[in-house]
PyMOL Python script that loads the backbone (N, CA, C, O; Angstrom):
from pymol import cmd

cmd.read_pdbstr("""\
ATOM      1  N   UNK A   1     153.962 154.397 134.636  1.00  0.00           N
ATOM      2  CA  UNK A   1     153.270 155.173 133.633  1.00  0.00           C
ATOM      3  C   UNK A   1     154.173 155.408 132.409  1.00  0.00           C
ATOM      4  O   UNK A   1     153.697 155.395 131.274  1.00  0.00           O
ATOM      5  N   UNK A   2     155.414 155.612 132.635  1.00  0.00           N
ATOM      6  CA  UNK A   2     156.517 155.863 131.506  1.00  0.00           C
ATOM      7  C   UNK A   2     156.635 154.689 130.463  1.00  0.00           C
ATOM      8  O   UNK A   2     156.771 154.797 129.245  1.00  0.00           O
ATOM      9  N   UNK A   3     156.537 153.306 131.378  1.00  0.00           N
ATOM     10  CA  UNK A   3     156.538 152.225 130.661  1.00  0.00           C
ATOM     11  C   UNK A   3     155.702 152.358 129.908  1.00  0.00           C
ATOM     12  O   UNK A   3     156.157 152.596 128.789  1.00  0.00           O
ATOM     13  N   UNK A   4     154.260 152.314 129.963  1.00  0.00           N
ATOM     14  CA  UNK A   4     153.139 152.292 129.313  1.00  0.00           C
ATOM     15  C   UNK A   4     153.208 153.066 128.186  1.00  0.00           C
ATOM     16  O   UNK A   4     152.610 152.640 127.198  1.00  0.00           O
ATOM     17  N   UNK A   5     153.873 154.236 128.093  1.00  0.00           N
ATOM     18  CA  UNK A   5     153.935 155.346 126.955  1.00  0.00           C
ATOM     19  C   UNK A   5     154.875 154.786 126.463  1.00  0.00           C
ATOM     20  O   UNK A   5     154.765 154.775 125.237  1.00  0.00           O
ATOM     21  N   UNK A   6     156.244 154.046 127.012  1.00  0.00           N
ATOM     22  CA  UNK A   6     157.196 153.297 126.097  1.00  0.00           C
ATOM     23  C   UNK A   6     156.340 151.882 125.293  1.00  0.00           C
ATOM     24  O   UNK A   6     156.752 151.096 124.440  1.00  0.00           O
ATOM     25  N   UNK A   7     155.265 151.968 125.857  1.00  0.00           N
ATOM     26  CA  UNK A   7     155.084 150.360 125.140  1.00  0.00           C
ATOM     27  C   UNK A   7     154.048 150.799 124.235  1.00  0.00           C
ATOM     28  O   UNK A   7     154.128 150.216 123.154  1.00  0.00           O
ATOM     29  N   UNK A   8     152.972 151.746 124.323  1.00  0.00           N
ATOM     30  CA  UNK A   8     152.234 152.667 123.089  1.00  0.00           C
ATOM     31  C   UNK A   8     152.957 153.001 122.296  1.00  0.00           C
ATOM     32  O   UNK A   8     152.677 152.716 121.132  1.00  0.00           O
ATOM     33  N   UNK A   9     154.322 153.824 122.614  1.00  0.00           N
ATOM     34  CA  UNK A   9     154.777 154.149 121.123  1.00  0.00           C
ATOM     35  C   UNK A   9     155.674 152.972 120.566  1.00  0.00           C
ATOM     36  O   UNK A   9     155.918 153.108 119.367  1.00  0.00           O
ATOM     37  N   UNK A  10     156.169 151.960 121.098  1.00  0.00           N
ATOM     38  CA  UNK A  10     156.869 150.832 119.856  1.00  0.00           C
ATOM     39  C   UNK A  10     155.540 150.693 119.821  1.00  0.00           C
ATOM     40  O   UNK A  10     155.272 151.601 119.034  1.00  0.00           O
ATOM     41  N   UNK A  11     154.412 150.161 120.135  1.00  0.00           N
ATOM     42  CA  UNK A  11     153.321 149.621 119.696  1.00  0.00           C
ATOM     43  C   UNK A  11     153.081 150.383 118.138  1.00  0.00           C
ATOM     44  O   UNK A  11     153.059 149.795 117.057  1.00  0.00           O
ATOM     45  N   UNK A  12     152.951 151.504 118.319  1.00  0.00           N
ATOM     46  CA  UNK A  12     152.730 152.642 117.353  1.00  0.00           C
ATOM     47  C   UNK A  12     153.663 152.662 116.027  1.00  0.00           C
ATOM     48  O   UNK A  12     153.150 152.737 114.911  1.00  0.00           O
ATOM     49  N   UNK A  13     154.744 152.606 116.175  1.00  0.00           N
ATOM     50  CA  UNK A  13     155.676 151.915 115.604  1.00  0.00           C
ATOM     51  C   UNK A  13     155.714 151.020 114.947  1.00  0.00           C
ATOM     52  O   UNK A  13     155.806 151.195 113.732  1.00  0.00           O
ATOM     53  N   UNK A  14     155.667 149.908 115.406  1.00  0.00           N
ATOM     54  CA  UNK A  14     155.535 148.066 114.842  1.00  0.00           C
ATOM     55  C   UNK A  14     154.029 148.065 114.124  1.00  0.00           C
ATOM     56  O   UNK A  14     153.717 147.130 113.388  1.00  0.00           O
ATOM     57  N   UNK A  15     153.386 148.843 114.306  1.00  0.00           N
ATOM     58  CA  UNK A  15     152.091 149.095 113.855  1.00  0.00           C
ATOM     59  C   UNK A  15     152.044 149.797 112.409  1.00  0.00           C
ATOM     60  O   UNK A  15     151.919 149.214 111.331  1.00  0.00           O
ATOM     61  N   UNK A  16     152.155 150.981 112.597  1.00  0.00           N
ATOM     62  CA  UNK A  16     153.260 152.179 111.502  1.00  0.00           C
ATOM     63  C   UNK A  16     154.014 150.846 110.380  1.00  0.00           C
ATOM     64  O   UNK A  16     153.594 150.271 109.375  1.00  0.00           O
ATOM     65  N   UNK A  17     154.642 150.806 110.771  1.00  0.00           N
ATOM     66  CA  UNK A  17     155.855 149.739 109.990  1.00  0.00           C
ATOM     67  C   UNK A  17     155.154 148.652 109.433  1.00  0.00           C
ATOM     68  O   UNK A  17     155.409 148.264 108.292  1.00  0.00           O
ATOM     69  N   UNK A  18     154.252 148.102 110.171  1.00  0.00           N
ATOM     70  CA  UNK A  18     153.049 147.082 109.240  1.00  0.00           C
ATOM     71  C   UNK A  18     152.573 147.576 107.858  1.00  0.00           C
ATOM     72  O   UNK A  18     152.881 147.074 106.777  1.00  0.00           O
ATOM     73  N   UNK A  19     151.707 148.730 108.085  1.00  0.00           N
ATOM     74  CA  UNK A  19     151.051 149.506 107.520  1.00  0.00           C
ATOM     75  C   UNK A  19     151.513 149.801 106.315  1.00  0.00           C
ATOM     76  O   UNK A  19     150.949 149.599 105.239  1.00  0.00           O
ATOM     77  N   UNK A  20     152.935 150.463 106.582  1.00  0.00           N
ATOM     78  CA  UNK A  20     154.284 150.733 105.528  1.00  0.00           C
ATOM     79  C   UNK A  20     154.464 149.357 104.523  1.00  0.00           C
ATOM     80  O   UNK A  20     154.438 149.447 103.296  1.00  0.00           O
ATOM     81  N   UNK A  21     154.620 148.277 105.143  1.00  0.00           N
ATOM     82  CA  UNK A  21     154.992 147.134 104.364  1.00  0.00           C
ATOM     83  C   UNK A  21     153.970 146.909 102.981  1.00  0.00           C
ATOM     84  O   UNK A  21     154.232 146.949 101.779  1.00  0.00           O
ATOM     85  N   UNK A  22     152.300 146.579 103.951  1.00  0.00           N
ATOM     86  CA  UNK A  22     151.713 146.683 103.038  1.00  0.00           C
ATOM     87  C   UNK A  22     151.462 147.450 102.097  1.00  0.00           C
ATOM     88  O   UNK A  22     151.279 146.977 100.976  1.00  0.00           O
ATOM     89  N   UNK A  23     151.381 149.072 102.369  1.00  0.00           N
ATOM     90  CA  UNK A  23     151.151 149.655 101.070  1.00  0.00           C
ATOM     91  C   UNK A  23     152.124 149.379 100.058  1.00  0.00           C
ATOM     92  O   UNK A  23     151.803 149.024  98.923  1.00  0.00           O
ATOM     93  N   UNK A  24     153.495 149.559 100.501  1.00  0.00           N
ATOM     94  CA  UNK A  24     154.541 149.273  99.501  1.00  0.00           C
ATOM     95  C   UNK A  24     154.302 148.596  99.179  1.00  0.00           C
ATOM     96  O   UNK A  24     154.326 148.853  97.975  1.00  0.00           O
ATOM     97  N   UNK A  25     153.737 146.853  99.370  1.00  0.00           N
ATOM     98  CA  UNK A  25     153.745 145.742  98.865  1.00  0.00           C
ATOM     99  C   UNK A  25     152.162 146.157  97.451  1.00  0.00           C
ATOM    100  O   UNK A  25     152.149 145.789  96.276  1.00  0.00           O
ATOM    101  N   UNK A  26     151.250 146.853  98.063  1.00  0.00           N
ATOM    102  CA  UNK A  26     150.788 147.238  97.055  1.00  0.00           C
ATOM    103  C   UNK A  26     151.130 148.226  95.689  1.00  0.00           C
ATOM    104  O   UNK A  26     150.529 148.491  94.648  1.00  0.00           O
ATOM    105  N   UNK A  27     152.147 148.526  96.161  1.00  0.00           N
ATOM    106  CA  UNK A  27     152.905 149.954  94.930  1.00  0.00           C
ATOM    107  C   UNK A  27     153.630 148.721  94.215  1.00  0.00           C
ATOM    108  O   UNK A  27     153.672 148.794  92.986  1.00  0.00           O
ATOM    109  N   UNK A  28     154.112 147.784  94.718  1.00  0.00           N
ATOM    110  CA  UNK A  28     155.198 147.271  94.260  1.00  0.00           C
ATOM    111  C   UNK A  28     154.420 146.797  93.123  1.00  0.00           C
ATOM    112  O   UNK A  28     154.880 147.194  92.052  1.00  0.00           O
ATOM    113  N   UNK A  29     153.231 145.964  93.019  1.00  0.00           N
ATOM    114  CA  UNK A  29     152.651 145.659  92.516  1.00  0.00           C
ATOM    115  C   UNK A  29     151.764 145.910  91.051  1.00  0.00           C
ATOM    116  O   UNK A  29     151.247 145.134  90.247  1.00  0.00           O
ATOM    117  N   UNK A  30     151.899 147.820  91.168  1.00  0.00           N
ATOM    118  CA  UNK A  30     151.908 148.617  90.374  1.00  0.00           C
ATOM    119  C   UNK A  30     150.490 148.104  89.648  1.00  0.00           C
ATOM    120  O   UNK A  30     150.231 147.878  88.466  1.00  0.00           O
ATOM    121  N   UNK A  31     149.778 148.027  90.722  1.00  0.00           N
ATOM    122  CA  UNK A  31     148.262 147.876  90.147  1.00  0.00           C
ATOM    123  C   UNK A  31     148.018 147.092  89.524  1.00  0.00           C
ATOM    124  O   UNK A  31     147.241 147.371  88.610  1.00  0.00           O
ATOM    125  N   UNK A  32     148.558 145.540  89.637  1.00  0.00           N
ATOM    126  CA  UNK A  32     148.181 144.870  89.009  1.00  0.00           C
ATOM    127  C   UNK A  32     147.476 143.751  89.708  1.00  0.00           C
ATOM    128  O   UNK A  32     147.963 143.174  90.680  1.00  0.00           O
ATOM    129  N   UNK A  33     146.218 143.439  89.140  1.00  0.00           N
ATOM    130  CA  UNK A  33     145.800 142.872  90.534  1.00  0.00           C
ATOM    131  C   UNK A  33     144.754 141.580  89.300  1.00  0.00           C
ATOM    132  O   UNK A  33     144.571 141.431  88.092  1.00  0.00           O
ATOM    133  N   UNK A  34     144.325 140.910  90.639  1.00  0.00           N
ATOM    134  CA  UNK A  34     143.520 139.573  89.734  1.00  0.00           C
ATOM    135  C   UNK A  34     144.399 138.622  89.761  1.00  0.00           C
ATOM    136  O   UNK A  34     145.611 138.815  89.864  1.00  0.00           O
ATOM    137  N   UNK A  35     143.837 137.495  89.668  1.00  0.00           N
ATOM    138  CA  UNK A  35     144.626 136.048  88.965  1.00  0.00           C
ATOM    139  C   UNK A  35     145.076 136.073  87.761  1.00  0.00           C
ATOM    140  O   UNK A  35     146.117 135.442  87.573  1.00  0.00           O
ATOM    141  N   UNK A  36     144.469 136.772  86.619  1.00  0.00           N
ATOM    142  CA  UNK A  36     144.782 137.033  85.476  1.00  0.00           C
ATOM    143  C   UNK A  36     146.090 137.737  85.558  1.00  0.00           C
ATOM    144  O   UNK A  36     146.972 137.244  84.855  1.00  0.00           O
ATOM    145  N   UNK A  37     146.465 138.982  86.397  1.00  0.00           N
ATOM    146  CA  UNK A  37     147.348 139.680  86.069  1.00  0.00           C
ATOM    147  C   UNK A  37     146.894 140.767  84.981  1.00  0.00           C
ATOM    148  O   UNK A  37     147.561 141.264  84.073  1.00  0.00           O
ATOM    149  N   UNK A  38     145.606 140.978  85.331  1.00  0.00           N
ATOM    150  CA  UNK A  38     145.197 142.586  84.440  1.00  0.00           C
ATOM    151  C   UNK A  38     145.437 143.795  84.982  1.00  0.00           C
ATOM    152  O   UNK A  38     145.265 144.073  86.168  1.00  0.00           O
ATOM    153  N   UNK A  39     145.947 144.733  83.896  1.00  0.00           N
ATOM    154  CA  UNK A  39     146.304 145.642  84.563  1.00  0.00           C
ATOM    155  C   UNK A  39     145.421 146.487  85.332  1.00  0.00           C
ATOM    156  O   UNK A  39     144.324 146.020  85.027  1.00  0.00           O
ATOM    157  N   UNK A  40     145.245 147.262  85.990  1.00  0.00           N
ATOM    158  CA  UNK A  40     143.881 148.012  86.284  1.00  0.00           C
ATOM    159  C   UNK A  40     144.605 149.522  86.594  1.00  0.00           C
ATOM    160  O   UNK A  40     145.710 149.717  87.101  1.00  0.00           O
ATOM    161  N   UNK A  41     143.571 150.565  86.101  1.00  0.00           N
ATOM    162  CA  UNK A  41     144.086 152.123  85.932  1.00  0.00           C
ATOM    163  C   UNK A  41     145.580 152.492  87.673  1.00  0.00           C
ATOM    164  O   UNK A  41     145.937 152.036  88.759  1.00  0.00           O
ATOM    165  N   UNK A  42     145.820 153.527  86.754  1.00  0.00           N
ATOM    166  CA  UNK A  42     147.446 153.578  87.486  1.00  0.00           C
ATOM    167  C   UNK A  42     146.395 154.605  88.855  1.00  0.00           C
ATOM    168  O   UNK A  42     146.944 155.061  89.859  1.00  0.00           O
ATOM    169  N   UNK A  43     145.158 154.746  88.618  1.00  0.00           N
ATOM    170  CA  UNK A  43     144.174 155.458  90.166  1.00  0.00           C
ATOM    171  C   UNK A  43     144.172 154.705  91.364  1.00  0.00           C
ATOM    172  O   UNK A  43     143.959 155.201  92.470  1.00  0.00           O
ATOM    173  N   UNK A  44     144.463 153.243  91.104  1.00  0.00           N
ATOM    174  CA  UNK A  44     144.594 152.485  91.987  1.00  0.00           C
ATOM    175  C   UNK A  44     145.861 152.449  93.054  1.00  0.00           C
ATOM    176  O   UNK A  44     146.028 151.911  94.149  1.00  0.00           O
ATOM    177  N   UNK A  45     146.837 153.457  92.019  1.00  0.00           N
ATOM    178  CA  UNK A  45     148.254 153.455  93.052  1.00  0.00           C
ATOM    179  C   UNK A  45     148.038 154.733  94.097  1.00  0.00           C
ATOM    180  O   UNK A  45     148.487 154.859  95.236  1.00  0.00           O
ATOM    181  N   UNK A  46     147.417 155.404  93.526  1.00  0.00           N
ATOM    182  CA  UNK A  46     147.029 156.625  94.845  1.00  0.00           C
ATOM    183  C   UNK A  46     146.907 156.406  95.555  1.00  0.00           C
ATOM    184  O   UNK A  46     147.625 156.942  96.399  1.00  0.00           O
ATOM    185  N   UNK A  47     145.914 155.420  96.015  1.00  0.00           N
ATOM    186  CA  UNK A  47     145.358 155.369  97.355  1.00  0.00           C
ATOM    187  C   UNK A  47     146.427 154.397  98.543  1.00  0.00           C
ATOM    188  O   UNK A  47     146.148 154.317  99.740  1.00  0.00           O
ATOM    189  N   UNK A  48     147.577 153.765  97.946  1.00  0.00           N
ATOM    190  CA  UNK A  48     148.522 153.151  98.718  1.00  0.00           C
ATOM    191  C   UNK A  48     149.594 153.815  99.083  1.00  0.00           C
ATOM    192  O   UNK A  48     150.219 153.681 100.135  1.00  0.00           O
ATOM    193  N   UNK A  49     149.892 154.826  97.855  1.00  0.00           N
ATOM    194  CA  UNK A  49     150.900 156.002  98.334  1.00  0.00           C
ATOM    195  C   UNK A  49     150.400 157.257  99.132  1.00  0.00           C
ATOM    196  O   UNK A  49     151.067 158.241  99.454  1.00  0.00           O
ATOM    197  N   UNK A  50     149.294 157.044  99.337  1.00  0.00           N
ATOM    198  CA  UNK A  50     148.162 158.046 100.352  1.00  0.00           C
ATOM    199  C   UNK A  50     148.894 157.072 101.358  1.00  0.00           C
ATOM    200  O   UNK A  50     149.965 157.506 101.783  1.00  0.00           O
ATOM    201  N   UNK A  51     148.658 156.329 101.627  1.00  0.00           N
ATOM    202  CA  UNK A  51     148.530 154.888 102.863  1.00  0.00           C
ATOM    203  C   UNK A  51     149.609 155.440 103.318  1.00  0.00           C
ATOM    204  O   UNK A  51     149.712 156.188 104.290  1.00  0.00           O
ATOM    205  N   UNK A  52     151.169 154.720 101.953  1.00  0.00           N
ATOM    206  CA  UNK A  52     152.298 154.786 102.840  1.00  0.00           C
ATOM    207  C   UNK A  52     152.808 156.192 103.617  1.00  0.00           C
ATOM    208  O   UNK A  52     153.462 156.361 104.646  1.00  0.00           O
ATOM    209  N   UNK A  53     152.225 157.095 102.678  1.00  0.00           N
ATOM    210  CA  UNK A  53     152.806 158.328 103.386  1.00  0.00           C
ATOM    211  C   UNK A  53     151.889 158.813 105.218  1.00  0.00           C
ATOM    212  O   UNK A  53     152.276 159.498 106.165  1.00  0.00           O
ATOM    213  N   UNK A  54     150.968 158.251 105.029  1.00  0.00           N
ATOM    214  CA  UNK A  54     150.251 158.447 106.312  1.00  0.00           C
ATOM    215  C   UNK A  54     151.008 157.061 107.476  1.00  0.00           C
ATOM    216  O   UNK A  54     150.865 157.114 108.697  1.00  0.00           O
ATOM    217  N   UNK A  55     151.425 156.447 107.090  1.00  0.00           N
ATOM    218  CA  UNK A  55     151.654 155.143 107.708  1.00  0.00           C
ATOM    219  C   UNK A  55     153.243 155.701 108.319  1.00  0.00           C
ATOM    220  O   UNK A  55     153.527 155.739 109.516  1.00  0.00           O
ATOM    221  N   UNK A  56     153.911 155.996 107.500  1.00  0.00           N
ATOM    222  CA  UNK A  56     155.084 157.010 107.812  1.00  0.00           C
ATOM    223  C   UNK A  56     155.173 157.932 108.645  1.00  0.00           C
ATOM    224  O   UNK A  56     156.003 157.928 109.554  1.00  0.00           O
ATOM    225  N   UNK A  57     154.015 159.186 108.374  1.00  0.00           N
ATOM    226  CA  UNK A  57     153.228 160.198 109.680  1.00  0.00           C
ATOM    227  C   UNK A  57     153.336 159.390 110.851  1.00  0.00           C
ATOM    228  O   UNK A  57     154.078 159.738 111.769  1.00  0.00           O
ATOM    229  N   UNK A  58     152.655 158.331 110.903  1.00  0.00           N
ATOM    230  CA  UNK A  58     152.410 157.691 112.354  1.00  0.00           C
ATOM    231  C   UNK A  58     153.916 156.989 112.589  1.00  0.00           C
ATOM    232  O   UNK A  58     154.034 157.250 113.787  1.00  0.00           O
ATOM    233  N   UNK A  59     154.757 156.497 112.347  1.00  0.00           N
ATOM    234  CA  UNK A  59     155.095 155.627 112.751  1.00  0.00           C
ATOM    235  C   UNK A  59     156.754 157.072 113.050  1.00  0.00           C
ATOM    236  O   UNK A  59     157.801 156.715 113.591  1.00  0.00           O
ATOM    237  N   UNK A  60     156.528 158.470 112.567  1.00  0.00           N
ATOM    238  CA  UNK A  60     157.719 159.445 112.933  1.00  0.00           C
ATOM    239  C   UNK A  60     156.963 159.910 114.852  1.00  0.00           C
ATOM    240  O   UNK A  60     157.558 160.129 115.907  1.00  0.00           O
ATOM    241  N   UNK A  61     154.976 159.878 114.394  1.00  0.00           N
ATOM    242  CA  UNK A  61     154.923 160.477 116.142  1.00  0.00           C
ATOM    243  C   UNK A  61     155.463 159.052 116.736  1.00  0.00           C
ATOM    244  O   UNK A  61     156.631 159.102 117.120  1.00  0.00           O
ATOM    245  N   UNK A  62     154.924 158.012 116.850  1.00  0.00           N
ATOM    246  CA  UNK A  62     155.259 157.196 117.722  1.00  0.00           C
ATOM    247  C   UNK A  62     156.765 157.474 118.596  1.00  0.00           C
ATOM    248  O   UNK A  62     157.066 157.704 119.767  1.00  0.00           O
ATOM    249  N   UNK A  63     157.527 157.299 117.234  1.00  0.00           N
ATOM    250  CA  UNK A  63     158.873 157.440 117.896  1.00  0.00           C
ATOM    251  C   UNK A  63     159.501 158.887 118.182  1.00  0.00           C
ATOM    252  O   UNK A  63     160.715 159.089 118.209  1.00  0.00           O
ATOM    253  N   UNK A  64     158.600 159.791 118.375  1.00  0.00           N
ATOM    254  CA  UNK A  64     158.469 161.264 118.734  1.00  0.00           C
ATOM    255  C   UNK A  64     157.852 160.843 120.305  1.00  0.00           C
ATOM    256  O   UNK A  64     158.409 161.322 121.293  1.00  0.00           O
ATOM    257  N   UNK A  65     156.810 160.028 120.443  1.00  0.00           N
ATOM    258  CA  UNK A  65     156.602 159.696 121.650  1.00  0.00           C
ATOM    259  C   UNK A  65     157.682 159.077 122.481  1.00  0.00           C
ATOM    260  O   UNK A  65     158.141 159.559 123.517  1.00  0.00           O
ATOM    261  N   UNK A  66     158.150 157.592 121.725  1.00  0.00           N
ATOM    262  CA  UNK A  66     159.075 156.821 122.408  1.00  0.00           C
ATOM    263  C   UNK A  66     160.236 158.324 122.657  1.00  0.00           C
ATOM    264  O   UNK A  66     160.574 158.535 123.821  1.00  0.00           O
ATOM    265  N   UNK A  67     160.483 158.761 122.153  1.00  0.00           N
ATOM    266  CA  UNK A  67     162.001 159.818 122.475  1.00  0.00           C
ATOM    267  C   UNK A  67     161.025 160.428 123.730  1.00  0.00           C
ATOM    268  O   UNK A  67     161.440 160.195 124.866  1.00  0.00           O
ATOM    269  N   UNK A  68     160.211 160.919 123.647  1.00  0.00           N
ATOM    270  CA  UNK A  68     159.819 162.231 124.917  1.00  0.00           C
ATOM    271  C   UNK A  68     160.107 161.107 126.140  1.00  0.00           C
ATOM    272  O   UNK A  68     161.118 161.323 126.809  1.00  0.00           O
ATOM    273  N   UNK A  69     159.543 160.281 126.380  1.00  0.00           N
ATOM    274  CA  UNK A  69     159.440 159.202 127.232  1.00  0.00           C
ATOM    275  C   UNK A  69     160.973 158.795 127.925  1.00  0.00           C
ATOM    276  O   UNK A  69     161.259 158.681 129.117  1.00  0.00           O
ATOM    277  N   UNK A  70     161.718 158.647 126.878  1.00  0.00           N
ATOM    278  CA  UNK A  70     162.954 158.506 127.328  1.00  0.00           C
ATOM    279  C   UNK A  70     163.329 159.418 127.873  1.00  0.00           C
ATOM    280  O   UNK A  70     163.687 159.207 129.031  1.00  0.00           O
ATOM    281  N   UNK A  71     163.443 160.874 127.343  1.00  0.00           N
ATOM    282  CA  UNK A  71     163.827 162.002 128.017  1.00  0.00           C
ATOM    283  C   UNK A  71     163.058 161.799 129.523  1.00  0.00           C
ATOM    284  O   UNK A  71     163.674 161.461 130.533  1.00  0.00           O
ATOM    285  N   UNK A  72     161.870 162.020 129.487  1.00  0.00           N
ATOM    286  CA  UNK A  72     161.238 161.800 130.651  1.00  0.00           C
ATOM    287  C   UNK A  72     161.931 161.352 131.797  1.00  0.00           C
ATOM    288  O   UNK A  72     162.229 162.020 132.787  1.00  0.00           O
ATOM    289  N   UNK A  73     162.197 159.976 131.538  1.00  0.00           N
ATOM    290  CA  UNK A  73     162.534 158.483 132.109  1.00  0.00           C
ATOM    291  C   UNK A  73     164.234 159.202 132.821  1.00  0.00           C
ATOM    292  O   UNK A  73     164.626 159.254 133.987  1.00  0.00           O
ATOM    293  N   UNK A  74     164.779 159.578 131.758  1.00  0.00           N
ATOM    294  CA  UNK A  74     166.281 160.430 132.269  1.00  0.00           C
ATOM    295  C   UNK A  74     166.083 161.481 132.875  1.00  0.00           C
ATOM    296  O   UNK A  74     166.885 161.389 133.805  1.00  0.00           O
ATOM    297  N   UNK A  75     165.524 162.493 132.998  1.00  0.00           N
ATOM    298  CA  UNK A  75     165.110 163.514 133.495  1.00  0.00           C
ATOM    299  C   UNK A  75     164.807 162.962 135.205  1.00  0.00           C
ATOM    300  O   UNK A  75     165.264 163.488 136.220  1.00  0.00           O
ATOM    301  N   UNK A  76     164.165 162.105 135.145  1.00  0.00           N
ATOM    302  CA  UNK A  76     163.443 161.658 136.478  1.00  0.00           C
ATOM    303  C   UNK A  76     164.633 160.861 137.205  1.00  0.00           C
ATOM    304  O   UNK A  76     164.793 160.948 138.422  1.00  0.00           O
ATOM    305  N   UNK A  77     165.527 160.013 136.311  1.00  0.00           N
ATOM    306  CA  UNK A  77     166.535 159.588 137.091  1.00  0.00           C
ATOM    307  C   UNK A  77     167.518 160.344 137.619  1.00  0.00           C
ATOM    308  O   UNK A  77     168.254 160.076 138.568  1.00  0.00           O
ATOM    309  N   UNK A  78     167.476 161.445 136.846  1.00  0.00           N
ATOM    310  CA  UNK A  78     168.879 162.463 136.833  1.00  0.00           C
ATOM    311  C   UNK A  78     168.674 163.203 138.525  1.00  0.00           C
ATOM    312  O   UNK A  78     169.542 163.429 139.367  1.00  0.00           O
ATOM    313  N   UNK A  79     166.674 163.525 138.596  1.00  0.00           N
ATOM    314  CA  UNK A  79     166.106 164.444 139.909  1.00  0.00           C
ATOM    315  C   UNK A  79     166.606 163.109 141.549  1.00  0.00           C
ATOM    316  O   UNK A  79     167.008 163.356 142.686  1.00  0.00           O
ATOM    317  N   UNK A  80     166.292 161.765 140.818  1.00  0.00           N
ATOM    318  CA  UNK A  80     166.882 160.791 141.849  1.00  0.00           C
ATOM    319  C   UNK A  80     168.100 160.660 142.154  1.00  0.00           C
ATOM    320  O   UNK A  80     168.236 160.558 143.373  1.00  0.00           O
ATOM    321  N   UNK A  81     169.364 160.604 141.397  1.00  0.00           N
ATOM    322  CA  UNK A  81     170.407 160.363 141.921  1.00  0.00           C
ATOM    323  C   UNK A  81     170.881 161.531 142.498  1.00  0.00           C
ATOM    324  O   UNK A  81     171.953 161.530 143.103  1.00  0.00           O
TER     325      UNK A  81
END
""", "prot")
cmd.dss("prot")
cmd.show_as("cartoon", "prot")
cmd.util.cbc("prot")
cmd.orient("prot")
């Protein structure tokens, strides 16, 4: 069962960290979008720096999960030996 919560939260994580790439890759971009390269209103950057900062949220629980898990995982070895 510990495994499983270790493999949800990198999942959560590597997931998170996707998420992150792309929005940045959209900030980076600074709204410029089209084949043309027209600019389009700077309203368009909101909604990626909404993204990254939520993408961030997730990817601090994940590894808020992965840590409990570990504790867990030590805790349980510590009651065995």
């Amino acid at each position: 069962m510990i495994q499983n919560t270790l493999a949800i939260g990198i999942q959560g994580i590597q997931d998170g960290m996707l998420g992150m790439e792309n929005a940045a890759r959209k900030i980076a971009r600074g709204g410029v979008d089209g084949p043309q390269g027209s600019a389009s209103g700077n309203g368009d950057l909101i909604e990626p720096i909404v993204e990254l900062k939520l993408y961030q949220r997730s990817v601090e629980a994940s590894a808020q999960v992965v840590k409990t898990a570990d504790e867990t995982l030590g805790t349980l070895l510590d009651i065995m030996a």
